[in-house]
DSSP file (Angstrom, degrees, kcal/mol; ACC not computed):
  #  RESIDUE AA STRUCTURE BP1 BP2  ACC     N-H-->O    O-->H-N    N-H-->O    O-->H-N    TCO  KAPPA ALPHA  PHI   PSI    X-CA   Y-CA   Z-CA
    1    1 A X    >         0   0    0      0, 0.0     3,-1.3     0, 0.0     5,-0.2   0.000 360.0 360.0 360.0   9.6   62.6  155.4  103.1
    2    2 A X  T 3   +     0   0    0      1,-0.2    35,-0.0     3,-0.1    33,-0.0   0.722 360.0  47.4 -87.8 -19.8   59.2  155.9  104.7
    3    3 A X  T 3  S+     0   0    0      2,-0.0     2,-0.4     0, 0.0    -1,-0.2   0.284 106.5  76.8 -97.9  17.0   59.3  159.6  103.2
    4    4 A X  S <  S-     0   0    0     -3,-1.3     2,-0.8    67,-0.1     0, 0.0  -0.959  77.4-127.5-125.3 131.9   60.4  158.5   99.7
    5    5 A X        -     0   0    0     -2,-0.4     2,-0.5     2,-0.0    -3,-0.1  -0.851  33.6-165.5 -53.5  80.3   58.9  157.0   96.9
    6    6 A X        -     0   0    0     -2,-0.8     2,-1.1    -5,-0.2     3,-0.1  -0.775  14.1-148.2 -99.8 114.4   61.0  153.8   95.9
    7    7 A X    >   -     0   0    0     -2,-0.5     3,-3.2     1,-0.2     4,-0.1  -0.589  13.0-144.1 -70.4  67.8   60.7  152.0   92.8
    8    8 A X  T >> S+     0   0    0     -2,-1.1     3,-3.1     1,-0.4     4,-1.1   0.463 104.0  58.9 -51.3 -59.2   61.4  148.2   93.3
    9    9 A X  H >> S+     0   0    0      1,-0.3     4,-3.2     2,-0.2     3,-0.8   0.865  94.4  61.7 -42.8 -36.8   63.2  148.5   89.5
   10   10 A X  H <> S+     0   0    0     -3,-3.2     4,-0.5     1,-0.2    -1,-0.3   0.783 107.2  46.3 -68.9 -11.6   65.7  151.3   90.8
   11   11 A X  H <> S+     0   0    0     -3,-3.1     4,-0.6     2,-0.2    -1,-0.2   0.461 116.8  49.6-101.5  -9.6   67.1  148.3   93.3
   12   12 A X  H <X S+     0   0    0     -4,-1.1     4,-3.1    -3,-0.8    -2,-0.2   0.787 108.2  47.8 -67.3 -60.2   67.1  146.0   90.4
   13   13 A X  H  X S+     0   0    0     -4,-3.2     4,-1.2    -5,-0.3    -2,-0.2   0.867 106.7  52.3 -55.0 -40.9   68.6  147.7   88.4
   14   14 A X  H  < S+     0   0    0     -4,-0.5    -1,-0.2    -5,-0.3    -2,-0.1   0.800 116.5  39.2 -48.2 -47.8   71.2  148.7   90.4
   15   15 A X  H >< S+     0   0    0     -4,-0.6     3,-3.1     1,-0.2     6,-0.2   0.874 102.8  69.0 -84.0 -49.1   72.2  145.3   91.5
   16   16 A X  H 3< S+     0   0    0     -4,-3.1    -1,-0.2     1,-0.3    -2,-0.2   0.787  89.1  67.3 -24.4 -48.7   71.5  143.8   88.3
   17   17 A X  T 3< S+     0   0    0     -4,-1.2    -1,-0.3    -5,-0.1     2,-0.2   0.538  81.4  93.5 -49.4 -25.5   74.8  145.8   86.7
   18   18 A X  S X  S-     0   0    0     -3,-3.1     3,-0.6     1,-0.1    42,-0.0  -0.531  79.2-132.8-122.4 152.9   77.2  143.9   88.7
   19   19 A X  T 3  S+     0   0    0      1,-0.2    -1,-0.1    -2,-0.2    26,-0.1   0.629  97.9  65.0 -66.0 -34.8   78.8  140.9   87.2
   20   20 A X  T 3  S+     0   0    0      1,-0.2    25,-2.9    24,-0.1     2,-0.9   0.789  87.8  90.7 -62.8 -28.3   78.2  138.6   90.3
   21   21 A X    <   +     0   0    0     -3,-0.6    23,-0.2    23,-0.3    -1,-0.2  -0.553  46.3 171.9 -55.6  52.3   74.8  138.9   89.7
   22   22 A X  S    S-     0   0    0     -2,-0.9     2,-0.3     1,-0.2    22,-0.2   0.708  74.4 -37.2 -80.9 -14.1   73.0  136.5   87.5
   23   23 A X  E     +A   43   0A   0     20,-0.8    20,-0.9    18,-0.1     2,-0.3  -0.836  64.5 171.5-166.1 168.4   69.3  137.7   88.2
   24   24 A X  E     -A   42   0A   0     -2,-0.3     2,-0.2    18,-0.2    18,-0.2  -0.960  15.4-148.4-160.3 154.9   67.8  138.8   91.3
   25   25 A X  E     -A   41   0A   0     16,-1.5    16,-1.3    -2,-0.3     2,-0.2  -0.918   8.5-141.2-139.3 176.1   64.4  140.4   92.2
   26   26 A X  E     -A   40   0A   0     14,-0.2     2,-0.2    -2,-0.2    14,-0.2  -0.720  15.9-177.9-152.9 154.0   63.5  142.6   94.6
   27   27 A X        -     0   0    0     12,-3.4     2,-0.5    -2,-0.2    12,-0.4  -0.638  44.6 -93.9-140.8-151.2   59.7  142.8   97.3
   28   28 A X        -     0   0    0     -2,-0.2     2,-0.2    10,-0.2    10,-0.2  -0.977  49.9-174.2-129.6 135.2   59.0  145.5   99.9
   29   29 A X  E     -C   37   0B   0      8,-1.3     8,-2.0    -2,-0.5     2,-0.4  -0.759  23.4-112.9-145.2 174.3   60.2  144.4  103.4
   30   30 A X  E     -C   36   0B   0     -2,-0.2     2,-0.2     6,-0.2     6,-0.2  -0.993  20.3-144.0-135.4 123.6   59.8  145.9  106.7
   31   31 A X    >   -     0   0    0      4,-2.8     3,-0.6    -2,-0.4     4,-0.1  -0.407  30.4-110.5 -86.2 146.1   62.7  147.3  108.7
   32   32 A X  T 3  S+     0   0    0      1,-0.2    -1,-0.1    -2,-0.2    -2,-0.0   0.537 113.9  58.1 -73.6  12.3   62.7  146.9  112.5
   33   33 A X  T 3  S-     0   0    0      2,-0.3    -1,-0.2     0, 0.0    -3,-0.0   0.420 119.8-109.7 -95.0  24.3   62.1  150.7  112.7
   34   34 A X  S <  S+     0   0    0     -3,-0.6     2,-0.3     1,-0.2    -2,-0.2   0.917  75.5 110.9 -95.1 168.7   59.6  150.5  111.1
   35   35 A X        -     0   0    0     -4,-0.1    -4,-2.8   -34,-0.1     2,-0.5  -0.751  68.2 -85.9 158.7 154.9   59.6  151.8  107.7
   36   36 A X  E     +C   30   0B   0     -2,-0.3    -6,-0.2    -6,-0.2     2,-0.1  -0.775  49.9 165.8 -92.0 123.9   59.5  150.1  104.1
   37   37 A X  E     -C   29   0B   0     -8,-2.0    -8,-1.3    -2,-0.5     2,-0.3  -0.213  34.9-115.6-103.4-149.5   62.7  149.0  102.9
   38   38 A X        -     0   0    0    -10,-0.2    38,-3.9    35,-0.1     2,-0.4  -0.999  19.4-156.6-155.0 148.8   63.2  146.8  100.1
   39   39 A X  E     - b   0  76A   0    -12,-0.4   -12,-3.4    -2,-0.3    38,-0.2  -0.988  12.9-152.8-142.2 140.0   64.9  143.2  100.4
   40   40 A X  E     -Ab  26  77A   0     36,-0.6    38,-1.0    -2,-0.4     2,-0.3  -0.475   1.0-151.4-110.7 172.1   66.6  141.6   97.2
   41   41 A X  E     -Ab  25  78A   0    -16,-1.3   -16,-1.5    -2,-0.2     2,-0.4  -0.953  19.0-158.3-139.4 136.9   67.0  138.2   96.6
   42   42 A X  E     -Ab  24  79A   0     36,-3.1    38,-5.4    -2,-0.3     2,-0.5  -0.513  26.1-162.0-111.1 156.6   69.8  136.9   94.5
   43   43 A X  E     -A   23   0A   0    -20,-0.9   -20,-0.8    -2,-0.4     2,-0.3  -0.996  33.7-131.7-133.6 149.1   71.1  134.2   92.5
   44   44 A X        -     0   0    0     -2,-0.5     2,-0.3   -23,-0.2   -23,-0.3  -0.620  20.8-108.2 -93.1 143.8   74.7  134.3   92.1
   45   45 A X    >   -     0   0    0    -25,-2.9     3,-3.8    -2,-0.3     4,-0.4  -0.551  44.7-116.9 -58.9 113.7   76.6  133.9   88.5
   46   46 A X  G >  S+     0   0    0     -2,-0.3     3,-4.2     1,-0.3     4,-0.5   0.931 113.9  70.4 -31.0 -47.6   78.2  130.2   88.8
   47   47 A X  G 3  S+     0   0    0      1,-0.3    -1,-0.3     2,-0.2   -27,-0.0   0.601 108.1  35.7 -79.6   4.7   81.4  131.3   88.6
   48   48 A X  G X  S+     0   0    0     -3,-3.8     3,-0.6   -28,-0.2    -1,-0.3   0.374  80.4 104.8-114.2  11.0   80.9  132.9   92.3
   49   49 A X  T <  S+     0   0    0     -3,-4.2    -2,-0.2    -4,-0.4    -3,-0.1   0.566  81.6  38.8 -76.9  -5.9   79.0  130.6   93.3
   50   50 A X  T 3  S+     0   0    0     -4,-0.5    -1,-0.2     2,-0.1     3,-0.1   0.642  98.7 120.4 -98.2 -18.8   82.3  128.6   95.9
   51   51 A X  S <  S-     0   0    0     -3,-0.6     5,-0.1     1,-0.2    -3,-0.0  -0.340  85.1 -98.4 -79.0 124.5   83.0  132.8   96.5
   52   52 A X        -     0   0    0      1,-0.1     4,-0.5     3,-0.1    -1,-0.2  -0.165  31.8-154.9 -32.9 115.7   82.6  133.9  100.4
   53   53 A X  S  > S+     0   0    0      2,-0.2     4,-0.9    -3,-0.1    -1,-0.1   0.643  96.0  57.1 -74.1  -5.7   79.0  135.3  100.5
   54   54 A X  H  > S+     0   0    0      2,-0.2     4,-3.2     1,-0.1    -1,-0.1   0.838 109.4  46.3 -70.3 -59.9   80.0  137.6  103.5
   55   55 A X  H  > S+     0   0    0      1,-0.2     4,-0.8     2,-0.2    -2,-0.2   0.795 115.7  54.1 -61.3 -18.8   82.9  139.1  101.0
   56   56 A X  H  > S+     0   0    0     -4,-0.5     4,-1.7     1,-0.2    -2,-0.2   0.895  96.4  61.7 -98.2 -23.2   79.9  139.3   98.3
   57   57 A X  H  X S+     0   0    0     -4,-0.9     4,-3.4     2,-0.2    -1,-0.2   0.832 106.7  37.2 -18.3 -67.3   77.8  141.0  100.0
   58   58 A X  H  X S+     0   0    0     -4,-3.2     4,-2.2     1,-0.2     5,-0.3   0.862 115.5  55.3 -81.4  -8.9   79.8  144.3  100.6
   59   59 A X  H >X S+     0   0    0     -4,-0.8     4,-2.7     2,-0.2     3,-0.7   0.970 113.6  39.8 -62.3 -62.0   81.1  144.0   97.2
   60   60 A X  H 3X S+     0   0    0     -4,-1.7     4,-2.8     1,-0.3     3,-0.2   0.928 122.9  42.9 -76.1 -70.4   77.2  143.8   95.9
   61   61 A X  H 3X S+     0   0    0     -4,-3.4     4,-2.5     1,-0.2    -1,-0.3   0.886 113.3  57.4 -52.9 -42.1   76.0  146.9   98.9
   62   62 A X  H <X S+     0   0    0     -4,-2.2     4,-1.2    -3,-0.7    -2,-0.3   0.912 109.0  42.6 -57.2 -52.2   79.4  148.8   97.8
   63   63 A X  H  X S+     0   0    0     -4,-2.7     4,-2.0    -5,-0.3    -1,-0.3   0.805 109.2  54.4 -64.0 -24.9   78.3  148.9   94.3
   64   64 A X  H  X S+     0   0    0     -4,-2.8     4,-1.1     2,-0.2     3,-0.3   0.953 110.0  51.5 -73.5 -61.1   74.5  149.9   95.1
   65   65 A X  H  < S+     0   0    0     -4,-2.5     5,-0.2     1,-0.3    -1,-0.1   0.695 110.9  48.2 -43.7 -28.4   75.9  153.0   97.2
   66   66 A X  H  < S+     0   0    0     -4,-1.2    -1,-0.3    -5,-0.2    -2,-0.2   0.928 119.3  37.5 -72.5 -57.4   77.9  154.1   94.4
   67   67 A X  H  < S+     0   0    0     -4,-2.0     2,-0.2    -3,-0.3    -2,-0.2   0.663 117.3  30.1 -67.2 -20.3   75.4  153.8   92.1
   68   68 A X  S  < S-     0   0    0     -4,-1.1     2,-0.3   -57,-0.0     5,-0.0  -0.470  89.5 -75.7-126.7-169.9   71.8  155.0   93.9
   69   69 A X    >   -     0   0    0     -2,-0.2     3,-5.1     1,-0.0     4,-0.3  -0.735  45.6-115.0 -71.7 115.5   70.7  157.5   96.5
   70   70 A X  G >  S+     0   0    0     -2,-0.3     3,-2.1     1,-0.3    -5,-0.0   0.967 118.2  60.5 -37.2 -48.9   71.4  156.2  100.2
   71   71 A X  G 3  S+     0   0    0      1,-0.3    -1,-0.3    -3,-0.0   -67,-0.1   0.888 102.6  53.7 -58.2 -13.4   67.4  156.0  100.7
   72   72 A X  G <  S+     0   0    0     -3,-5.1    -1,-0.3    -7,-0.1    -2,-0.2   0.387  78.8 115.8 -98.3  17.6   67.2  153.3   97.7
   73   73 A X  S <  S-     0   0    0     -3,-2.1     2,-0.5    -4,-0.3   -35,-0.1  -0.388  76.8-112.8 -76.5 150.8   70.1  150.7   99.2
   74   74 A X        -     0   0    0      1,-0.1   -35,-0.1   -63,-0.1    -1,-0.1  -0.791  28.8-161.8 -93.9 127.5   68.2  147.5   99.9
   75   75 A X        +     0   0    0     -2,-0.5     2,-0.3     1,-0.1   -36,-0.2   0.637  67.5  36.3 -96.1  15.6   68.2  147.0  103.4
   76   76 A X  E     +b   39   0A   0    -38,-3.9   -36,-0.6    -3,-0.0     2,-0.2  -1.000  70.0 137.5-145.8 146.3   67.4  143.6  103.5
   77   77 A X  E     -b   40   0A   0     -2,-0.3     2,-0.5   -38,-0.2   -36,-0.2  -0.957  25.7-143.6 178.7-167.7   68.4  140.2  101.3
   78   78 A X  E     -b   41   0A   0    -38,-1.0   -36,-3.1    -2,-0.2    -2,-0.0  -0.961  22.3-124.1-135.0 113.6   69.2  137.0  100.6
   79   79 A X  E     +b   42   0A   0     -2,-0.5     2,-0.3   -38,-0.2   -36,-0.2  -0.379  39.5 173.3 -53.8 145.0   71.2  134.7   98.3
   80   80 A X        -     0   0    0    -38,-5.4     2,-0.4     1,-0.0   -36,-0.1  -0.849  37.7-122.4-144.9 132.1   68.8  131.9   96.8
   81   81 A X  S    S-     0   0    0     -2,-0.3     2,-0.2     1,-0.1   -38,-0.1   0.266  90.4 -13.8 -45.1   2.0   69.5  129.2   94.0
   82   82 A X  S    S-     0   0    0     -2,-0.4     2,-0.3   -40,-0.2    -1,-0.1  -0.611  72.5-108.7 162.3 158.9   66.9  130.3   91.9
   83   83 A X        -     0   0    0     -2,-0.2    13,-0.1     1,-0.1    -3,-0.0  -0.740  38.3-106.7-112.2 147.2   63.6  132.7   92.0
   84   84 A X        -     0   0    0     -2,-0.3     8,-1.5     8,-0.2     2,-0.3  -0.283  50.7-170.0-118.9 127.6   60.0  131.3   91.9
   85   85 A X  B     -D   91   0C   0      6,-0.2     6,-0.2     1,-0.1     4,-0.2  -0.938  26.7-116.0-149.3 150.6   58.8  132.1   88.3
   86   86 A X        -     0   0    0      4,-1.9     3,-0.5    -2,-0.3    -1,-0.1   0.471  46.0-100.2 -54.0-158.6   55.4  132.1   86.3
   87   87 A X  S    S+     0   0    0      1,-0.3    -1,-0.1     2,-0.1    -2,-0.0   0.592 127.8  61.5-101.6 -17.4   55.4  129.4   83.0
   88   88 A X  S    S-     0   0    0      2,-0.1     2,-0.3     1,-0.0    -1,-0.3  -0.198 123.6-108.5-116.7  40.7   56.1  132.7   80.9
   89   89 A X  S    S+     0   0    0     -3,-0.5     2,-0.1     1,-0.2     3,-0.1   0.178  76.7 130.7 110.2  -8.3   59.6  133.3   82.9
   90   90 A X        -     0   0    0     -2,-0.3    -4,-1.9     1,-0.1    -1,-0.2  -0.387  61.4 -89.8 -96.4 179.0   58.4  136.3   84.8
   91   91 A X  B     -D   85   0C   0     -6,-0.2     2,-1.3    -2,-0.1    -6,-0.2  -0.427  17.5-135.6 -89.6 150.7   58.8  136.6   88.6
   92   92 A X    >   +     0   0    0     -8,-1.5     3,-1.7     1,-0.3    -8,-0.2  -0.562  31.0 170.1-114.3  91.0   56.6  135.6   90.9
   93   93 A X  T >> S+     0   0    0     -2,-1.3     3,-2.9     1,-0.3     4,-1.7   0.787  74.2  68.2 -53.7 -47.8   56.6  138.8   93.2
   94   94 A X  H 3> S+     0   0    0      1,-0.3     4,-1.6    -3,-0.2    -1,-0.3   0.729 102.3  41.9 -77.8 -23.7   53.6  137.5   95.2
   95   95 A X  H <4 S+     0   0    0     -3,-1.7    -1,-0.3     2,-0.2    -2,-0.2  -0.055 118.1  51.8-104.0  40.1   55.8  134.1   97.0
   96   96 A X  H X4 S+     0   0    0     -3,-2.9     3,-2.0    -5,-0.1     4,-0.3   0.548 110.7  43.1 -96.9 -54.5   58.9  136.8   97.5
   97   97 A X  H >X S+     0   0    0     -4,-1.7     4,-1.9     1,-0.3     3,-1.7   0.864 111.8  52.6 -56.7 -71.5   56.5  139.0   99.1
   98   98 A X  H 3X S+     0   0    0     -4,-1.6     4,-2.2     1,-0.3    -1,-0.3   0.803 116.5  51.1 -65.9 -38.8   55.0  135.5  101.2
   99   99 A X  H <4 S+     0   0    0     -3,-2.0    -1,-0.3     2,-0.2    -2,-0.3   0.374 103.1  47.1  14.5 -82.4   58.8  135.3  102.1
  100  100 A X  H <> S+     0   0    0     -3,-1.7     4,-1.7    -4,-0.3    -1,-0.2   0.671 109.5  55.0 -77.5 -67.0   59.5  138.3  103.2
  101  101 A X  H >X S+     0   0    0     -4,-1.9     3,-3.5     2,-0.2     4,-1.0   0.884 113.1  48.6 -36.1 -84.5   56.0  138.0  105.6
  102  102 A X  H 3X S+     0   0    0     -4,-2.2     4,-4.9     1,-0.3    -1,-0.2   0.760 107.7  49.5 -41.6 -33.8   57.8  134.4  107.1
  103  103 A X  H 3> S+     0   0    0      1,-0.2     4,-0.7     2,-0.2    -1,-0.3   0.852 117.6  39.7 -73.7 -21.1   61.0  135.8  107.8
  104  104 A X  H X< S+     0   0    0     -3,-3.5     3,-0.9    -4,-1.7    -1,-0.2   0.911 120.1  48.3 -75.7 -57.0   59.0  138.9  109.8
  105  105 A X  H 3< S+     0   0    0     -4,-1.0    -2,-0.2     1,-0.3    -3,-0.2   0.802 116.9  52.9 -84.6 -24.6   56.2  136.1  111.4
  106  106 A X  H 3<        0   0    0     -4,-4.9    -1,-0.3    -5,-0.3    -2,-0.2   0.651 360.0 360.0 -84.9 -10.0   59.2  134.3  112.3
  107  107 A X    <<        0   0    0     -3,-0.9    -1,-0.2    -4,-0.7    -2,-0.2   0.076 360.0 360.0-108.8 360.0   61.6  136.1  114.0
């Protein structure tokens, strides 16, 4: 994706559509080739929440491929139990983004 212009909403959107989904957001992550990908993090719809997360996974990547341009799939993410948000409900990109950094400084 390092020759593309990728819109964190077109990997939002995408995921968003799918039923499993109850809200997700999405940061700019760094792929071990390197190049900028884009790594989602999700919260699951209760009612999938006992549901294999291995099996939800390709369901979730099967539906982004179908829907976007290979060079917008997210290549990196994460289930989470809920997403760090401001007092006015919106997301708080800047501790996905500190996240994203640990999981890089940490491995």
């Amino acid at each position: 994706s390092s020759r593309y212009r990728i819109g964190l909403g077109e990997g939002e959107n995408a995921l968003a559509e799918h039923p499993e989904v109850a809200e997700l957001a999405v940061a700019s992550s760094l792929d071990p080739i390197p190049r900028e990908g884009v790594k989602v993090f999700i919260v699951m719809s209760p009612q999938f929440l006992s549901h294999d997360q291995d099996q939800l996974t390709k369901e979730l990547l099967q539906h982004v491929k179908g829907v976007t341009a290979p060079y917008k799939h997210p290549t990196k993410g994460d289930f989470v139990p809920e997403l760090p948000k401001t007092i006015t409900g919106k997301f708080k990109r800047s501790e996905l983004q500190k996240r994203v950094w640990a999981d890089v400084i940490g491995s």
